[in-house]
N, C-alpha and C positions, 0 to 999 in steps of 0.2 A: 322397802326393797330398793335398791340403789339401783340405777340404770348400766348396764352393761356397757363397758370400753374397749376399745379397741384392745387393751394389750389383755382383757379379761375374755374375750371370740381367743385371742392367740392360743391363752393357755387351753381354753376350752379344748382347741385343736391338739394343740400339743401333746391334751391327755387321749383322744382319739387315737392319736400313733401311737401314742405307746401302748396302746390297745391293738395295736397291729389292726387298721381300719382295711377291710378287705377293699372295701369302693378306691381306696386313694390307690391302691397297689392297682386295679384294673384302669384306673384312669391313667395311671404313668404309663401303662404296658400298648395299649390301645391307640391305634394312631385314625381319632376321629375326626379330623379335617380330613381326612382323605374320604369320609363318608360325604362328606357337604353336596360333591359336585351332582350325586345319584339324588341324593334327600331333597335339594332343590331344586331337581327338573321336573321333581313332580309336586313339589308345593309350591310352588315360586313360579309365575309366567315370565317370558321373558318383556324384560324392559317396554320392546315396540310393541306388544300387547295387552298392556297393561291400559285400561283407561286411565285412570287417572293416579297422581302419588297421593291422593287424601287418603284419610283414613287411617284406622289402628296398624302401625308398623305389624308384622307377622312375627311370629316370633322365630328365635333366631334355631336353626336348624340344627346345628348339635345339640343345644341345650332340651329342643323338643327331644332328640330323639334318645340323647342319655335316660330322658324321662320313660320315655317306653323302655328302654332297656330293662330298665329298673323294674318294670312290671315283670318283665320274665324273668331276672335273676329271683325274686324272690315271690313271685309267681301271685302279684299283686292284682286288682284289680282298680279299675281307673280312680274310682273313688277312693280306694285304699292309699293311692300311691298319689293323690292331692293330699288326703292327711297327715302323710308321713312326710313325705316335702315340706310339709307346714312345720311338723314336730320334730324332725331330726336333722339337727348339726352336720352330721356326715351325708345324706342326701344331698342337704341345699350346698357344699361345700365339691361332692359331685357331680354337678348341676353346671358350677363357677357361678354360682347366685350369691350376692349378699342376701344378709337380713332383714335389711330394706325390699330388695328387689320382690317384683311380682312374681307369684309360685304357678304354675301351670295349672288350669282347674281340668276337673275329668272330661269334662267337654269336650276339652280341647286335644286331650291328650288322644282322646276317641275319636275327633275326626283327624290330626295327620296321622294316626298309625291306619284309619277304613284307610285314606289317599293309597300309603301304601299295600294295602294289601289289595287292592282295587289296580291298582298297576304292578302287581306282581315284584314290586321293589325288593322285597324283603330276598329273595332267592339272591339278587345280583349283588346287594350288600354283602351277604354270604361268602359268595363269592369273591368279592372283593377284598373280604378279609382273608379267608384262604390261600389268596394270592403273596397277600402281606406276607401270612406266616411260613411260606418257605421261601420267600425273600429272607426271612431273618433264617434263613437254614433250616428248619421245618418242617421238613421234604414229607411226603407219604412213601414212608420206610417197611420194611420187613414184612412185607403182606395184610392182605386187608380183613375183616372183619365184619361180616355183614348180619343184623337181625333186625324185630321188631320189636316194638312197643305198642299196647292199646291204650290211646289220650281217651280218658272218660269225659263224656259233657253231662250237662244236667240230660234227665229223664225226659223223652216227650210220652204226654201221657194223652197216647190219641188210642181211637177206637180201633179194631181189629180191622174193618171194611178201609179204613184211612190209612192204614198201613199198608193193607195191600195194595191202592192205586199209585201210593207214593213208593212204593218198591218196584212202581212200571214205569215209572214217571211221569204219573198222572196228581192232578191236583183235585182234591177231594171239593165238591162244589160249592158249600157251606163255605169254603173257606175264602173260596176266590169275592164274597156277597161280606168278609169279615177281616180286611186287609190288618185290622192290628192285629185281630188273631193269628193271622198267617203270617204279620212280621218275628213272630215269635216262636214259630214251627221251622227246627231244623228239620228240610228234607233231604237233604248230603249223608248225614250219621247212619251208620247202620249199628245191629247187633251182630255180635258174633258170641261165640263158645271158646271158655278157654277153662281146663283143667276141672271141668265141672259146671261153671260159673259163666255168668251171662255178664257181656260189659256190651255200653252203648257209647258210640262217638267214632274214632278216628285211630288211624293206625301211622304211626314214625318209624319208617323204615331208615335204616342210614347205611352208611359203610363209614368205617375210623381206621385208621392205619394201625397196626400194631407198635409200630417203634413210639409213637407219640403219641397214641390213643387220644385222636385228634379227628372230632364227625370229620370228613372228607365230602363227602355226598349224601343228599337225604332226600326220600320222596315222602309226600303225606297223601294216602287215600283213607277209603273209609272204612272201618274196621271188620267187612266181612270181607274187604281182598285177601285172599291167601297168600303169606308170606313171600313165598316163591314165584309169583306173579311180577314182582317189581325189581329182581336183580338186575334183569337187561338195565335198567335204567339208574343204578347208582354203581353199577361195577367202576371202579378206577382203573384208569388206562395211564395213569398218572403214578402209578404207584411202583417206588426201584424193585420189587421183588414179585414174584408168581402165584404164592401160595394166596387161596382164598378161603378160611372159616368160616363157617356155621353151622346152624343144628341140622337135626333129621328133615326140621318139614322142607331144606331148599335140596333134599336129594332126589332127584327123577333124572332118566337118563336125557332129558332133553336139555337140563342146566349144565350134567356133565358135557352133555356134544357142546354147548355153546361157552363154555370155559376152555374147553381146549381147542376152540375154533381160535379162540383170543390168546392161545397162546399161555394161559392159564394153567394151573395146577390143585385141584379141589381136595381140599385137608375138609369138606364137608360130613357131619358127623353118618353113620352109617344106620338105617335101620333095621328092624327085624319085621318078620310078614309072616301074616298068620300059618302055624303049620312049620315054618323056618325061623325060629329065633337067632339072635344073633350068637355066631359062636365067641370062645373065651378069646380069642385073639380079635377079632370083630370089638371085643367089650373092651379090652385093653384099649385099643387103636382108637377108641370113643374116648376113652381118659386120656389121652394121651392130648389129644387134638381139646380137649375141653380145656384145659390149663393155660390157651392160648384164646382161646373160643371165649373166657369169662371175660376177658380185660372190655367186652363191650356191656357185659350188664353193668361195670362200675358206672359206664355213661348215663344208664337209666337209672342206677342208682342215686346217684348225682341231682339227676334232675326231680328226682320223689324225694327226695330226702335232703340233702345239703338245697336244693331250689325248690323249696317249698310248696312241690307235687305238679301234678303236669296239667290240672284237671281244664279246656277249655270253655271259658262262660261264654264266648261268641256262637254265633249263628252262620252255618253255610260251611264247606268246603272252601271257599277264595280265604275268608279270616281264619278258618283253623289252618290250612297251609300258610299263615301271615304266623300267626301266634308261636306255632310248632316248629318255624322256621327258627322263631325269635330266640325261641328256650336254647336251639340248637346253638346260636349264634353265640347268646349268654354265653351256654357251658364251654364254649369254644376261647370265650374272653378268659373265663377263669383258669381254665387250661391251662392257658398261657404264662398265668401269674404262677404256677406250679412248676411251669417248665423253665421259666427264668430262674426262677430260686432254683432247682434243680442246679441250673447250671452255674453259678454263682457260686455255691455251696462248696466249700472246702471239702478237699480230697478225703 
């Protein structure tokens, strides 16, 4: 087998676009020098602190963090996404690695993403892009859109007595006398009920604007908060229009009072109560409002299906608000390659 040339990587690439390579389009679209200045104040000490310059250079901060990206687009895991780095043309070419160049091991890739979820970076990166995106015109348009999603973890398979102290906030004694075991015990995750069905981990609440169907705001708690508990804190104040959707479980008269304290307008869906079902205009007025109400499960559709499912493998509340931020951030990248073609696209 002959060794690979330079103009033989070209075509390799070549054939990649004509593949339409989803990575090269979010890389063009994405303006990640502007991530550096956040990514380095929390990996990077400054200069007069620094003891000494020996030692292994760090590696260089966008190319760490494209790396993590790439766990949550395609909802990898660190090990995973060192062997894919190793084996795929389009990773290491989204990276700006040669074939030569050192590939990031899991390692490493697992201690700068704990740094940032340990300093809470991940929300302000968020942020930061969000800012981007109505800089390029973007705005949070036509009213927002608010629901949930339950991120499943793996199963903790503890005893009944252990559950219930860690449901007070107590740590079971055994465990405090067995620290690897207890590194290994998420006590954050809860269980809840949904549709019949028992799911354990974490719950993504967000708000997306309807003109761009674009996350806007997200909160992450732990999947027995009810729904309705977390509006106050993803409502957009930023948003040109009034109208606010969602299902039945955010209707109670106190979300209504604090929607129209804000100056708000609730298209939120209506229910029916025992003894009082809802009447045929009640049921229309629910269809009517759902047809505007879906455009956010496409989000979570999105992220289970085109980003190959949400499930988080970390431990704690601090990394699954890191991870669930991350997914949000991805889909938000990809968004955008949809909204550029969008506009581009002959009349």
């Amino acid at each position: 087998m002959s060794q690979l040339g330079f103009f033989d990587i070209a075509n390799r690439y070549a054939g990649l676009d004509a593949k339409n390579d989803p990575l090269l389009k979010i890389d063009s679209v994405v303006p990640w020098e502007e991530f550096r200045p956040h990514l380095e104040a929390v990996w990077r000490k400054p200069v007069h602190q620094r003891k000494s310059t020996a030692g292994r250079k760090p590696w260089d901060a966008v190319v760490i963090f494209k790396a993590i990206v790439l766990c949550a687009l395609y909802n990898l895991s660190d090990d995973q996404v060192e062997y894919q780095i190793r084996d795929r043309l389009s990773f290491v070419r989204f990276l700006g690695l040669g074939l030569e160049d050192k590939v990031p091991d899991a390692k490493t890739v697992w201690l700068y993403r704990e740094q940032l979820a340990q300093a809470g970076m991940i929300a302000t990166v968020f942020e930061n892009f969000d800012s981007y995106l109505k800089d390029r015109g973007y705005l949070a348009m036509g009213g927002q859109i608010i629901d949930a999603s339950i991120v499943s973890v793996p199963t903790q398979h503890n005893k009944r007595d252990e559950n219930t102290k860690i449901k007070v906030g107590e740590t079971p004694e055994d465990w405090i006398d067995k620290p690897a075991k207890f590194r290994q015990k998420d006590t954050d995750a809860r269980w809840t009920q949904k549709h019949g069905k028992s799911h354990y981990g974490y719950k993504n609440h967000i708000n997306i604007d309807r003109q761009h169907k674009l996350v806007r705001h997200y909160e992450v708690t732990d999947a027995s908060v009810h729904d309705s508990q977390v509006i106050a804190d993803i409502l957009d104040g930023d948003n040109t229009a009034s109208s606010v959707w969602a299902d039945s479980a955010y209707r109670s008269a106190d979300i209504e009072t604090l929607l129209k304290s804000k100056g708000l307008t609730s298209r939120i869906h209506r229910k029916g109560r025992r003894n009082k079902p809802l009447t045929k205009r009640e049921i229309k007025g629910n269809n009517t409002r759902s047809k505007v109400r879906v455009r956010v499960e496409h989000i979570f559709g999105s992220q289970s299906n085109d980003m190959g499912g949400t499930l988080v493998r970390s431990i704690g509340l601090v990394r699954a608000k890191a991870n669930i931020g991350l997914k949000n951030l991805a889909y938000n990248m990809r968004r955008l390659v949809q909204l550029e073609r969008m506009a581009t696209a002959p009349p």
